[in-house]
Phi, psi and omega in degrees: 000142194200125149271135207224147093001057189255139209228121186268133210241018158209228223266010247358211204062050170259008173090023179282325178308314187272329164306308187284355189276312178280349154254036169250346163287351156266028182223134169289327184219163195239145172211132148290149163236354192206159182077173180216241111347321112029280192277136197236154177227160175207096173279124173277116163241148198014242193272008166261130184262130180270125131213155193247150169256295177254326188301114174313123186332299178353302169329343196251011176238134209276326179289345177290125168268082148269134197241151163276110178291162149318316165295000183261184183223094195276122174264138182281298207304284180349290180302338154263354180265352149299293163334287132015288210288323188263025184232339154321301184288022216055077158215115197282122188277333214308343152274026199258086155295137183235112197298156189263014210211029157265158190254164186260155169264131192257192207248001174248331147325271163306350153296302181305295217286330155283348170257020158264346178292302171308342175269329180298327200049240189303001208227033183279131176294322179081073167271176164303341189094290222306347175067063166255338161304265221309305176317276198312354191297279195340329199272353165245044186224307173102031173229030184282137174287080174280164182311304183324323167266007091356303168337315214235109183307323189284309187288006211252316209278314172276310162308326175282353185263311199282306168281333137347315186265336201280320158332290219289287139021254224294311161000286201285299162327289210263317205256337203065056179227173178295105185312146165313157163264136158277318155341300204284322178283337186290329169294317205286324167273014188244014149265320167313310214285297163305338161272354152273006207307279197322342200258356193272087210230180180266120183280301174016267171339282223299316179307298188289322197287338160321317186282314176304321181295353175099316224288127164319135183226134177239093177314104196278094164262174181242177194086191160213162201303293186299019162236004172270161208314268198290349174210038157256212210238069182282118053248346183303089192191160183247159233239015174220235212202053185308280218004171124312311195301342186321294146340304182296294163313309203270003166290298171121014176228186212274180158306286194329323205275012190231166216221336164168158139273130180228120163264148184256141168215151163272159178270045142218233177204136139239184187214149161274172166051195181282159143130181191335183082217108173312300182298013205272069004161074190273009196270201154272023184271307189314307181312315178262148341320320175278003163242019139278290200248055160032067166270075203210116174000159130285313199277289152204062146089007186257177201271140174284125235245092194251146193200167199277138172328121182294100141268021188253018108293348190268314232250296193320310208285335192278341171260349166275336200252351204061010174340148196232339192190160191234160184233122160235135211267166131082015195281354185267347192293333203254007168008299196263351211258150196267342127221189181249111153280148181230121172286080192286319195219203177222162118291137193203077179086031197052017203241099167326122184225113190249015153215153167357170226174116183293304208291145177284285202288010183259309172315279194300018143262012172295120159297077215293181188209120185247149130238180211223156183206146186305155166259193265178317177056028198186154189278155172231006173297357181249020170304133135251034173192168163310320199285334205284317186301135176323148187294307184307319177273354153275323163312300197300327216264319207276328181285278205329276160357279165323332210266291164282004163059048185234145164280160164261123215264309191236155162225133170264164199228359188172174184303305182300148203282324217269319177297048167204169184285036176303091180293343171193163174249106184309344146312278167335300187306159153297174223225085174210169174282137189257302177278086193282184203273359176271356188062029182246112185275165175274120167092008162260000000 
């Protein structure tokens, strides 16, 4: 039995869906633990692609309890229209939990958060639009709508009224838009309330009695470290905690309950929206990275911003999160490339800098410092082990490794589930080094 922890370990869209999809066939239960809409997966299984938004990759496994945590931030409308799409698709929701103390995203909400982006101009962060800044605000604010209040016709009838008007104030005055019906939105959630009505439990409870029963458990988180609130690349950063420790809070359990972490990185990097990125690749190299990995949102869909592998973010991530073991994704994107750069460190002022940087504006004069390895020239997508891969991309596998000084548990090779390596299964598995760091894999 292994409580495991998954984790995005740069800015994410790192190929966390397909990692947790491939570890939720060792898992009894799945938990979002963070986030909201914002954040997308993308499953491939044979010939179909799942994305997902709020729902756990988990969901495709008929056998699975997946819960949506308290720590996330719930769009109703958004979630039934997942819902839909995936019993649309044959896939039975029907194992679907909804914490009763996660908060909802109201329709005014999504209103703030694009006409503050828009108000921002040059100083813009580059959120989605989708209104998960403005949900968590209310919610450290103390004036947030949870599902528990959806529940109760009454109470729900009253917040939404109270809150509409105290909206609608700033809608009209600040942003200049058309105020809300509050009539219209209270119809409009108290149909959502009933169809979520069945799914809706104390995630908590659900949780802890999973861990007593012995039962797997795996924490999804969304995002990536270097988009969380207090230790990502603020303010370019998303309004809740992808972390591990993360996990705890929006979950509902204790430390003592998690059993390792695995961090997801693609073996090279990108980032969405604003802010630093060093690595960041402005050529046509870049330009075929993002069309070797079809580097364009779930959510929306805009082109992902691609650069050579960070490990001075790898090494932030493996000390932020305690990582025990890494999954590295897209190792097939660089197929093609005649070498590889890798970022061990920064230039900062002529001054060599080998960790993360708290200050944003300091970050952005960071200057990488590569070193470079031959490329492979040759597909590695029908790999299924260490041995099958060209010796330069396991050398390549082994300088990761080393760099971060973490073993490599998994490696993916394509979109498909079929497409990957598992040197070990981290659930399953014994708890050993598998690529170690020293650059010797186990079983080579």
């Amino acid at each position: 039995m292994a409580n495991v922890v998954v984790i995005g370990a740069q800015w994410g869209d790192e190929g966390k869906g397909k990692i947790t999809d491939l570890l939720s066939k060792s898992a009894d239960v799945v938990v979002r633990y963070q986030g909201g809409v914002n954040a997308g997966h993308t499953v491939v299984v044979k010939d179909q692609t799942f994305k997902l938004h709020l729902i756990p990759s988990g969901i495709l496994y008929p056998d699975t309890d997946c819960i949506i945590g308290s720590g996330t931030v719930i769009d109703p409308k958004v979630l039934i229209e997942e819902l839909d799409q995936l019993e649309a698709l044959g896939v039975s929701t029907a194992n679907l939990l909804i914490s009763q103390t996660a908060h909802v995203t109201m329709p005014y909400h999504r209103l703030i958060d694009q006409a503050a982006e828009e108000r921002r101009g040059t100083h813009k962060i580059g959120t989605t639009g989708r209104g998960i800044g403005p949900t968590y605000a209310d919610k450290s604010e103390r004036t947030g709508i949870r599902v528990l209040d959806l529940m109760n016709s009454e109470v729900m009838k009253e917040k939404i009224r109270w809150s509409v008007n105290y909206k609608n104030v700033l809608l009209e005055k600040f942003y200049g838009l058309q105020p809300l019906d509050p009539e219209a939105v209270i119809e409009e959630y108290l149909g959502y309330a009933e169809r979520l009505r069945p799914h809706t439990v104390d995630s908590s409870l659900k949780i802890y009695d999973a861990v007593q029963r012995r039962r797997n458990i795996l924490f999804e988180g969304a995002q990536g470290t270097l988009l969380d609130l207090d230790h990502g690349t603020y303010p370019y950063v998303t309004s809740s905690n992808p972390v591990a420790g993360g996990a705890c809070v929006g979950a509902g359990v204790g430390p003592t309950m998690i059993d390792r972490v695995i961090g997801v990185a693609k073996a090279y990097t990108t980032r969405v929206g604003e802010g630093p990125f060093p690595t960041e690749i402005h050529d046509e190299m870049g330009q075929l990275l993002c069309a070797r990995g079809a580097e364009f949102g779930t959510t929306t869909g805009r082109q992902r911003r691609c650069g050579w592998f960070d490990a001075v973010i790898g090494r932030y991530a493996v000390r932020i999160n305690g990582l025990d073991c890494l999954a590295i994704t897209k190792l097939d994107v660089l197929d093609e490339m005649d070498e590889i750069k890798v970022c061990v460190a920064y230039e900062v002022n002529g001054q060599r800098c080998e960790h993360f940087p708290n200050s944003a504006e300091l970050f952005a004069q960071c200057t990488p410092v590569y070193e470079t390895m031959p490329g492979w020239k040759q597909s590695t997508a029908d790999c299924r082990s260490l041995e099958d891969l060209p010796a330069e991309a396991l050398s390549y596998l082994k300088f990761l490794a080393e760099l971060m000084e973490v073993p490599i548990a998994i490696v993916s090779l394509g979109a498909s589930r079929d497409q990957t390596i598992i040197v070990e299964d981290p659930i399953h598995g014994p708890k050993r080094a598998l690529l170690y760091a020293n650059g010797t894999p186990a079983g080579v």
